[in-house]
C-alpha positions in Angstrom: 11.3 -29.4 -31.6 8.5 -30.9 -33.6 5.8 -29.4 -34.9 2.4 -28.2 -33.2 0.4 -31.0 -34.0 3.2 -34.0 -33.4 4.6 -32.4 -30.4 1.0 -32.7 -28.6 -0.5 -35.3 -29.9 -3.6 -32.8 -30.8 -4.7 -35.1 -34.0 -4.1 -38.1 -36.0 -4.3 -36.5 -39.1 -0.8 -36.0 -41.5 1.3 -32.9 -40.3 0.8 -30.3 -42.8 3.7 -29.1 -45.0 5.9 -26.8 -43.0 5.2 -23.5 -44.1 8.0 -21.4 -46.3 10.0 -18.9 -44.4 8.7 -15.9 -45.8 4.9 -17.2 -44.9 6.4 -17.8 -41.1 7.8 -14.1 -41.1 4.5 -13.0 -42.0 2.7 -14.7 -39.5 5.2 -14.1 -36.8 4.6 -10.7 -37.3 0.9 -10.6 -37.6 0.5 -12.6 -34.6 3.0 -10.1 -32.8 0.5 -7.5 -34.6 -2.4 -9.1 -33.2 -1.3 -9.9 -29.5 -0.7 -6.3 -28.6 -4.2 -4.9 -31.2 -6.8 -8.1 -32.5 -8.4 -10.8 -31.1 -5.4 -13.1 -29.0 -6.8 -16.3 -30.1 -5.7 -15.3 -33.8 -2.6 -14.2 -32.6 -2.1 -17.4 -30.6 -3.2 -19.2 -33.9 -0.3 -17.0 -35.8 2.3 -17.4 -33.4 2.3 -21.4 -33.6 2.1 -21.1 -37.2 5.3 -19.6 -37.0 6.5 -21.3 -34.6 6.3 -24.1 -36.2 7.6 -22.7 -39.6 10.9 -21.3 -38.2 11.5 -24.1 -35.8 14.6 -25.3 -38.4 16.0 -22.2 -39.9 15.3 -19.6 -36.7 15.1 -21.6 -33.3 15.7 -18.2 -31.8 12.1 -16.6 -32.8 9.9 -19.7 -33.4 11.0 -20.0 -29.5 10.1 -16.7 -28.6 6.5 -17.3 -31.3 6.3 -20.3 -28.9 6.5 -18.2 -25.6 4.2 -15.5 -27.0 1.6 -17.6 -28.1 1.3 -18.9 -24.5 0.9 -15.3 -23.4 -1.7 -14.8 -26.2 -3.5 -17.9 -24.7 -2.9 -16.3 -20.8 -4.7 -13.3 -22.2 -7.5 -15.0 -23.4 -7.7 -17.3 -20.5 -8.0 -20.4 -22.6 -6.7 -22.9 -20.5 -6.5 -26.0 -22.3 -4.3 -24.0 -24.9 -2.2 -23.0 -22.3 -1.2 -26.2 -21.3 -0.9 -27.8 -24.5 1.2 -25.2 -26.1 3.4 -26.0 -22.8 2.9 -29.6 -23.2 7.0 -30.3 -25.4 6.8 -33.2 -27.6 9.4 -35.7 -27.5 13.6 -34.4 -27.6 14.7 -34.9 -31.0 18.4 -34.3 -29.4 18.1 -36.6 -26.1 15.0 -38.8 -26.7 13.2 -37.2 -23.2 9.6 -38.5 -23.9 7.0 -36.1 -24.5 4.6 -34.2 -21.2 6.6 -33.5 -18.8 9.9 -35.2 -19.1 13.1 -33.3 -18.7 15.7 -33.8 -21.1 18.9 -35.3 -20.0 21.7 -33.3 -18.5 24.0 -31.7 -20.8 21.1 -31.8 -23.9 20.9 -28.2 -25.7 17.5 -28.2 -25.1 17.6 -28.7 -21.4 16.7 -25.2 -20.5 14.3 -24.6 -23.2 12.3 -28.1 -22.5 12.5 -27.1 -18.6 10.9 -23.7 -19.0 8.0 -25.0 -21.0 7.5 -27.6 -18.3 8.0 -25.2 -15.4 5.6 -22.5 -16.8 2.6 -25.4 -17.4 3.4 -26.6 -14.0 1.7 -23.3 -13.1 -1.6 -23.9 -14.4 -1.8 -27.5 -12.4 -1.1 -25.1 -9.4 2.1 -27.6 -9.0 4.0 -24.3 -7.5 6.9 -26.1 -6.2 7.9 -27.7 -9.3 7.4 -24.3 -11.5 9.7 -22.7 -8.8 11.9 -25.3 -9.1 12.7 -25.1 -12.7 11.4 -21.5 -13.5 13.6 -19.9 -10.3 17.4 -20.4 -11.4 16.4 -18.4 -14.4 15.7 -15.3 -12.5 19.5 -15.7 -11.2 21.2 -16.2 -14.9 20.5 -12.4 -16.1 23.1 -10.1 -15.9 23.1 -5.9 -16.0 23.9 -6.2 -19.5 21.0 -8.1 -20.5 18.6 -6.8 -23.1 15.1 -5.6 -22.4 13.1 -8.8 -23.3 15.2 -11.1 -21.6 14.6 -8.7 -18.3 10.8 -8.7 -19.0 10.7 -12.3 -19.7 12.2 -12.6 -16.0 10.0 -10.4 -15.1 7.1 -12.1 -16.1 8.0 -15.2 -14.9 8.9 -14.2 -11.5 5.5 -12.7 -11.6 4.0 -16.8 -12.2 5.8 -17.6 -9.5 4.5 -14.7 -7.1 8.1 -13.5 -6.3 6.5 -9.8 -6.0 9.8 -7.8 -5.9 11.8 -10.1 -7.8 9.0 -9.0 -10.3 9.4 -5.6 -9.9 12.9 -5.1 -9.9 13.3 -7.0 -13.3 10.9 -5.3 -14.9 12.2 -1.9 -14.4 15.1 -3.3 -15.8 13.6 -4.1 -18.4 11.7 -0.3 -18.7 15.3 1.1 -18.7 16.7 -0.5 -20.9 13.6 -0.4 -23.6 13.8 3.0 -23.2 17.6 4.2 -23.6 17.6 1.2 -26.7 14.9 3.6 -27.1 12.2 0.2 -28.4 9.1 2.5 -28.0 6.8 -0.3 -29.1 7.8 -2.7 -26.3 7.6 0.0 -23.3 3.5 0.2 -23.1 3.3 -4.1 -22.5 6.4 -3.4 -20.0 5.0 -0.8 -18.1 1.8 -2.7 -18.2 3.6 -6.0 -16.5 5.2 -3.4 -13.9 2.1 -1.7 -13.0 0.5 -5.6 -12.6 3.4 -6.2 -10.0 3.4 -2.9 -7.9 -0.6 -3.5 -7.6 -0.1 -6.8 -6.2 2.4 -5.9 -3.8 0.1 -2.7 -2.6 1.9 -0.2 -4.5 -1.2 1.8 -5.7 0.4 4.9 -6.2 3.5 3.3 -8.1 1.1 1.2 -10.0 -1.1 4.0 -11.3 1.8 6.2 -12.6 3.1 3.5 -14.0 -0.4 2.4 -16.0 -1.7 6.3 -16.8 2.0 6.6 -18.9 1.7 3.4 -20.3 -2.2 4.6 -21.6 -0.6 7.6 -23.1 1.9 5.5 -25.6 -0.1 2.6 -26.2 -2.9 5.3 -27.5 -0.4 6.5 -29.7 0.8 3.2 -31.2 -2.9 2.0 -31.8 -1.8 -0.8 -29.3 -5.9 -0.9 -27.9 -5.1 -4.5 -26.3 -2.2 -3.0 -24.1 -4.8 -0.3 -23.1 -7.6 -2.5 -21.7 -4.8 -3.9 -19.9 -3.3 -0.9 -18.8 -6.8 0.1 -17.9 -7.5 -2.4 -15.9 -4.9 -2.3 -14.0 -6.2 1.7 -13.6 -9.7 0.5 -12.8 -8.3 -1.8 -9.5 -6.1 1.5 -8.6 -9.4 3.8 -8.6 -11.4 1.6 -6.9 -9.8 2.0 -4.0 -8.7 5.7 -4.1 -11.6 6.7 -6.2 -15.5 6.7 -6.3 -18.4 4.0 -7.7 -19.3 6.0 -11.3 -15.2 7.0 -12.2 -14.2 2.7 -11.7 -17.5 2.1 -13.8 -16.4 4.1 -16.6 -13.0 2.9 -16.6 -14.1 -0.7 -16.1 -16.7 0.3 -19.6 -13.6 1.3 -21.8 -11.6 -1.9 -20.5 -14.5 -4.2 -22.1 -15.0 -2.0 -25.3 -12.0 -3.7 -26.0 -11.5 -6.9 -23.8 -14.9 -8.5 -25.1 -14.2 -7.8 -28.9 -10.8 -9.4 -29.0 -11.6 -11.8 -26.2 -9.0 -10.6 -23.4 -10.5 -12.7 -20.4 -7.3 -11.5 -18.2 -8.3 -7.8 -18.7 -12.1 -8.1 -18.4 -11.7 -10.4 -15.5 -9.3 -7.7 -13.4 -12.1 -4.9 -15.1 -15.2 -6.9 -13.0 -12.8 -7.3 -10.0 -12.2 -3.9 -9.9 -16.1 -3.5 -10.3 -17.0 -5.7 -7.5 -14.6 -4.2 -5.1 -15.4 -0.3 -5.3 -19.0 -1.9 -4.7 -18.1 -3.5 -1.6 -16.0 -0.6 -0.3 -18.8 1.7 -1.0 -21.8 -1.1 0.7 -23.0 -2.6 -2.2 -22.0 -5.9 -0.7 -25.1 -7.8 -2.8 -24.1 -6.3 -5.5 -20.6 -7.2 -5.2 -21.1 -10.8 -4.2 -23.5 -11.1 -7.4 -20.9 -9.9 -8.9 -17.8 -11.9 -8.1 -19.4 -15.4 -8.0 -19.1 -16.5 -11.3 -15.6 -15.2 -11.3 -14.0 -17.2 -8.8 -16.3 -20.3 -8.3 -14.8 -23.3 -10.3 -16.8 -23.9 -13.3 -17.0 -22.6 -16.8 -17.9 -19.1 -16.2 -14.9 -18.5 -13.9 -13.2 -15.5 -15.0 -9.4 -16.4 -15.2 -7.9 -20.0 -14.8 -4.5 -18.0 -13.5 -6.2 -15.4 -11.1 -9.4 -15.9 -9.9 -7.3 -16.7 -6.0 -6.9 -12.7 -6.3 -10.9 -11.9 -6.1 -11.7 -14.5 -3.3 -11.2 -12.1 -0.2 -13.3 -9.6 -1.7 -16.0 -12.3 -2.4 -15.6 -14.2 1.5 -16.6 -10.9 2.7 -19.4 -9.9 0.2 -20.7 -12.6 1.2 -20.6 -12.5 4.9 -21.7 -8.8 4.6 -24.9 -9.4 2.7 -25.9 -12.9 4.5 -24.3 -15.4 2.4 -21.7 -17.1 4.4 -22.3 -20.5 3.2 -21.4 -19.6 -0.3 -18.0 -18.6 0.8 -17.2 -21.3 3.0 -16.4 -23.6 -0.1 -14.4 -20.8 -1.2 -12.3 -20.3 1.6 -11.5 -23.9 1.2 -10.3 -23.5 -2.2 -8.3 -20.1 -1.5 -6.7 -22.5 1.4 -5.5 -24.6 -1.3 -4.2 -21.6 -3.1 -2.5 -19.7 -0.3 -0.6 -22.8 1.0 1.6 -22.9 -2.3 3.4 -19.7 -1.3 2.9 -18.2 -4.8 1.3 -14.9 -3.0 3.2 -13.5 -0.4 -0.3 -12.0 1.4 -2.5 -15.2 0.8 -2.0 -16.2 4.3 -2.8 -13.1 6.2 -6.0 -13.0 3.8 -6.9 -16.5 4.2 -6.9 -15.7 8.2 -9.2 -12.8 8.1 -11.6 -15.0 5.9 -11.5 -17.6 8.6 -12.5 -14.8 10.9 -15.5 -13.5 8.9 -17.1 -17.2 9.0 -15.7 -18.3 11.9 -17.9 -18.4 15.3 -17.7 -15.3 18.0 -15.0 -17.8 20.2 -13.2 -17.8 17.6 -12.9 -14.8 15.8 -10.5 -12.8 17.4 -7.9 -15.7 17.4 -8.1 -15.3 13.7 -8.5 -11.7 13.5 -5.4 -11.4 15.3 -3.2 -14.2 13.5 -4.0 -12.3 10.6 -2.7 -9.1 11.4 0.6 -10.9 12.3 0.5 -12.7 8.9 0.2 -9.1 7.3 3.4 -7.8 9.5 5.5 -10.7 7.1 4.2 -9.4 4.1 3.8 -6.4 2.0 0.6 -5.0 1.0 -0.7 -2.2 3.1 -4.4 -1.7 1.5 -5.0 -5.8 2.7 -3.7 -4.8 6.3 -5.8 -1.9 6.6 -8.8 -4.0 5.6 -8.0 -6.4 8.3 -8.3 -3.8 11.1 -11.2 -2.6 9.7 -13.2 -5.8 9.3 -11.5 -6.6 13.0 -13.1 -3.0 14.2 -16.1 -3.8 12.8 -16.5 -7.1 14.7 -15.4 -5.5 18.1 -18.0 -3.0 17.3 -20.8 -5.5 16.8 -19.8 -7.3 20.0 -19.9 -3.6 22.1 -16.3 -3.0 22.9 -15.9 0.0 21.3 -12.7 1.2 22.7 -11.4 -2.0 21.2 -12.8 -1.2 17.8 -11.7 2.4 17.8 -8.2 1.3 18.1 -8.3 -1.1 14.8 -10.3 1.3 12.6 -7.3 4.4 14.0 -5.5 1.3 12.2 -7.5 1.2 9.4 -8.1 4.7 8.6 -4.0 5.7 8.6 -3.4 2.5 6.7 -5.9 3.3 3.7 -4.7 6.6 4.0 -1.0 5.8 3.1 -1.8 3.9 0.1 -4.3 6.5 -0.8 -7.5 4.1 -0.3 -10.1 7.4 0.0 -13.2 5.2 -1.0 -12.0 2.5 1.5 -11.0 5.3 4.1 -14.6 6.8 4.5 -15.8 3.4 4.9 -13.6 2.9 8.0 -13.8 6.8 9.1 -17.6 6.4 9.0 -17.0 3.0 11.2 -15.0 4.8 13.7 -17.4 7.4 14.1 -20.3 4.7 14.4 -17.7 3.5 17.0 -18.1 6.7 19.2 -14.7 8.9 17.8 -15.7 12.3 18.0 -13.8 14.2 15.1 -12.8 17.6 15.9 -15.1 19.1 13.1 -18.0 17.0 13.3 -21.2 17.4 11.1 -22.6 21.1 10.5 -26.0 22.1 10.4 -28.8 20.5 11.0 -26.6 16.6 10.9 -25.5 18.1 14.1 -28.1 16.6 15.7 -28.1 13.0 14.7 -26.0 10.6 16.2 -22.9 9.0 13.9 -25.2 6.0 13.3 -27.9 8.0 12.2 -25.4 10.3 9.9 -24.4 7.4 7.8 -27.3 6.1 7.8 -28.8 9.0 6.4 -25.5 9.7 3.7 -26.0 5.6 2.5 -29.6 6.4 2.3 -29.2 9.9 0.1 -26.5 7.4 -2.0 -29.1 5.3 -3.3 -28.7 2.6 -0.7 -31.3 0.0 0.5 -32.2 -0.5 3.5 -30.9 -4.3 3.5 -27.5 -3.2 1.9 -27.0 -0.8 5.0 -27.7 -3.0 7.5 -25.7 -5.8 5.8 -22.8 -3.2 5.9 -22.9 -1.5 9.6 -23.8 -5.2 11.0 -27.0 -4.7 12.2 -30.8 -5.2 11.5 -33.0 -4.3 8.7 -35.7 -3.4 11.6 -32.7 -1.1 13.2 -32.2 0.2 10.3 -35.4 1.7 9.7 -36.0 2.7 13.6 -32.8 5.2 12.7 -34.2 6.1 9.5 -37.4 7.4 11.4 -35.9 9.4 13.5 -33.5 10.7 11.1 -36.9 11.9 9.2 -38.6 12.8 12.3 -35.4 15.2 13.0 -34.3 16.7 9.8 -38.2 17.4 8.9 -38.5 15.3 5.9 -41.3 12.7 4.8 -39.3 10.3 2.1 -36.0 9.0 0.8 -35.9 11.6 -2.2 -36.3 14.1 0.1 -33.2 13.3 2.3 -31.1 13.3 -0.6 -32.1 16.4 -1.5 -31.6 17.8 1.7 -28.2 16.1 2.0 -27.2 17.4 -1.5 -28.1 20.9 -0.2 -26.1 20.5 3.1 -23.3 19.4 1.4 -22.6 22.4 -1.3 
């Protein structure tokens, strides 16, 4: 393999002289250093400076410098670096021109050259190919096989959206890192792991997994392996937790993520953000919020997962009366979820058809995507589908209808331990006409479940147009039940409810 600059092409100037091998060592291991505590685009920098400095004595590790500078260059979200460092030069072995050329069959290189190619194919969303070339590795390991090698898999398998492939590598991988006992390689293991149990709905997996990989990455000083641990945290709690706890976790992931420019980790930080804000009814906020991170254009948050934030925008948007900036969107996820790199894309894409679609429509959709989620794991996605289907047979008065979807919705986010989520749809249900066998105390006793949540968003600091956008109805309904909920309790303003709500409650 040729060096940085000839393999790509990147200038016409002279190659410099390669650099000695104990300068490579010493920039292998600072950009190693750097990718796991310093700013990634210096360790990317690093890494290819080895790389191409150990190309001739060590092909071993300027290959794996190679490989980790494209993770360095994932992390940062850089794009164009991705693909170039994933761009091989010409074969010096079999003559395969340079791009995308595989060498010829039989060429030692062959499997090297094909993973490079396969991993790029990623980034121009060419899923087929990636699979293609990237999926007979994941068959090749064997029990024996060291810890990188499984967390390589692992991470590929990951690219390629093979969820439990994914998982099952990387606890390999954890294993064996830990009876070889490599403590500094179990904190970026565990942090790949807890990535793959998230996406396949495993929150309570996923956040054991990330709250023990915090602990030893703390103690190694390895602060870019916490945001990411964190992040991953952050998306956990902002389902099972509350609005101020994902805020503060989301603030310590960008202490770190901004300084050393870990656009993966801040990205999943603002996602997390955006979605305890729209499971909690700030659905302005959370649209605001999300835009700039999945709409194409150079603010997007992540060229590799922006896909995972657009369900959470489509309904933002629906919710606070900006359907026309999701329709685009929904176009694009389309795009996205027909590759078959995300084993829940298509039940999402169906219930963002639903939210936009017209009321003769709908319920086809609604419906198609709850069989799409019975083919796919993910729990927390299918419980969100029966509860934005309850709250659309709640709008259209059949309320038995709607019970039956948030019953749905209320076990479902209670399984994966979604509390945020499962007052949203327990508050729905009740809106709905369930009786619960408790019931409000006191003096709520005497306000209808409309009027209740009304009151509790209200006492939460809510507005008047982000509670209508979230029960579905009108800003001018909206403040008919608020005067009566004043008229009733016996107080005159908004600061008074809360107080009498906060008084109530302890």
């Amino acid at each position: 393999m040729k060096s940085n600059d000839e393999s790509h092409g990147a200038s016409s100037a002279p190659a410099p002289a390669p650099a000695t091998a104990p300068a490579s060592r010493r920039a292998l291991a600072d950009g190693y250093a750097l990718l796991r505590d310093g700013p990634v685009a210096d360790a990317c920098s690093a890494l290819l400076r080895a790389a191409a400095g150990l190309r001739q004595a060590d092909p071993a590790s300027a290959r794996g410098a190679w490989i980790a500078a494209a993770s360095a260059a994932w992390a940062a979200g850089d794009r164009e670096s991705y693909r170039r460092i994933l761009t091989p030069g010409p074969c010096s072995l079999c003559g395969a021109e340079s791009g995308r050329a595989l060498c010829a069959e039989g060429c030692p290189d062959a499997d090297w050259r094909a993973r490079c190619i396969g991993m790029g194919a990623v980034v121009e969303a060419d899923f087929r190919r990636a699979a293609a070339l990237l999926g007979p590795r994941l068959h090749r390991l064997t029990p024996r096989a060291q810890a990188h090698e499984f967390r390589d898999a692992g991470s590929v398998a990951l690219l390629l959206g093979r969820l439990p492939t994914a998982r099952r590598y990387l606890s390999l991988a954890l294993a064996s890192a830990r009876s070889a006992r490599v403590q500094a390689a179990v904190p970026d293991i565990l942090a790949h792991l807890a990535y793959a149990e998230l996406r396949e709905g495993r929150h309570h997996q996923a956040r054991a997994h990330a709250e023990e990989g915090l602990l030893l990455a703390r103690q190694l000083g390895q602060r870019n392996v916490v945001a990411d641990l964190s992040a991953v945290r952050a998306l956990v709690v902002s389902i099972a937790g509350d609005l101020v706890a994902v805020r503060k976790q989301a603030a310590e992931v960008m202490a770190v993520a901004q300084p050393h420019g870990l656009a993966q980790a801040a990205f999943l930080a603002e996602w997390a953000q955006a979605r305890a804000e729209l499971g909690s009814g700030k659905v302005e906020r959370a649209a605001a919020r999300l835009a700039p991170l999945v709409q194409p254009g150079a603010r997007q948050g992540h060229f590799g997962l922006w896909f995972l934030a657009v369900p959470c925008f489509v309904e933002a948007c629906v919710l606070s009366d900006r359907a026309v900036d999701a329709t685009e969107m929904i176009e694009l996820f389309a795009v996205w979820a027909e590759l078959g790199a995300d084993p829940q894309a298509p039940a999402q894409l169906a219930r963002c058809r639903a939210l936009v679609a017209p009321p003769e429509r709908s319920e086809e959709l609604y419906r198609a995507a709850l069989a799409r989620h019975e083919q796919a794991p993910g729990p927390f996605e299918h419980a969100r589908t029966h509860l934005a289907f309850g709250m659309w047979l709640r709008r259209r008065r059949r309320p038995i209808e709607a019970r039956a979807q948030l019953r749905d919705a209320l076990l479902g986010f209670e399984r994966c331990g979604a509390a945020m989520w499962g007052k949203r749809a327990d508050a729905e249900l009740r809106a709905a006409g369930e009786v619960s066998g408790a019931g409000e105390a006191g003096l709520l006793s005497s306000l209808t479940p409309q009027q209740v949540r009304i009151a509790r968003d209200v006492a939460s600091g809510a507005t008047n147009k982000e509670i209508a956008a979230e029960l579905s109805i009108s800003i001018r309904t909206v403040e008919y039940h608020l005067r009566n909920v004043f008229a009733q309790l016996g107080v005159r303003s908004r600061t008074g409810l809360a107080h009498l709500l906060a008084s109530v409650d302890h």
